[in-house]
C-alpha positions as CSV (number, residue, x, y, z in Angstrom):
1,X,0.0,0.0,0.0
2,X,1.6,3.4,-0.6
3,X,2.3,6.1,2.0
4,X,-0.5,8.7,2.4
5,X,-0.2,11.9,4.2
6,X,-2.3,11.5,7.3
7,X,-6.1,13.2,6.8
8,X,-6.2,16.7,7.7
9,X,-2.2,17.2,7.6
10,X,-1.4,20.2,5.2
11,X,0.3,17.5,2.9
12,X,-2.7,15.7,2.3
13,X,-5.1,18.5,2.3
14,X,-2.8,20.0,-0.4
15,X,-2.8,16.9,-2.6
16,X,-7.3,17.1,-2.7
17,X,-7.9,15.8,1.1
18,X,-11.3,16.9,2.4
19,X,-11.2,15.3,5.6
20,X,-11.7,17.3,8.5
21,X,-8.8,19.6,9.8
22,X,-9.7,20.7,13.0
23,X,-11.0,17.4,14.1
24,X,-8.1,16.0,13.1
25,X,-5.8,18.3,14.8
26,X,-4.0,19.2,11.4
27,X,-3.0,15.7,10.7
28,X,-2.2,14.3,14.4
29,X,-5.3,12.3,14.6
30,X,-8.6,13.2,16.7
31,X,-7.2,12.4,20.3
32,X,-8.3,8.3,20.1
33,X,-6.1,5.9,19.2
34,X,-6.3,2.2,18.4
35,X,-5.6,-1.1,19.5
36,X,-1.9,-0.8,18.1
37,X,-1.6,2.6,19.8
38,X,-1.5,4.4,15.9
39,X,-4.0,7.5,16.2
40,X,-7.4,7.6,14.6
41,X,-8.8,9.8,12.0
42,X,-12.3,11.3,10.9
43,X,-12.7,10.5,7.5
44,X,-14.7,11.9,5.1
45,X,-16.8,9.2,2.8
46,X,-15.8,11.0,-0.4
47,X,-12.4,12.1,0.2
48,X,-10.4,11.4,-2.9
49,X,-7.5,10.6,-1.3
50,X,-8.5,8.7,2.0
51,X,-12.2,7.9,1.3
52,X,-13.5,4.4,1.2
53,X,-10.2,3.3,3.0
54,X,-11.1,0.2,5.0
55,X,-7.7,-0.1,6.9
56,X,-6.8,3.5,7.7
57,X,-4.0,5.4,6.1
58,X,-0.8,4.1,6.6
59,X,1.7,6.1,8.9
């Protein structure tokens, strides 16, 4: 799978990412992480870049 800038982070909002910036603190996730201790995103459905991801983004 290749890289993607995390959802909200200027990177990815730069290359077409409509997820949620605030609520994703800029790209450091929303303040939740998961069972492996990576962070947790809001993503929006119809991003182009992170939408309809089933796994995440990887980090």
């Amino acid at each position: 799978m290749e890289k993607r800038n995390n959802p909200g982070s200027d990177e990815a909002i730069e290359a077409g990412c409509s997820c949620a910036v605030l609520d994703n603190e800029h790209g450091a996730g929303c303040g939740w992480t998961g069972e492996n201790g990576q962070p947790l995103f809001w993503i929006t459905s119809n991003c182009p870049i992170h939408g309809g991801l089933k796994d995440g983004p990887e980090t």
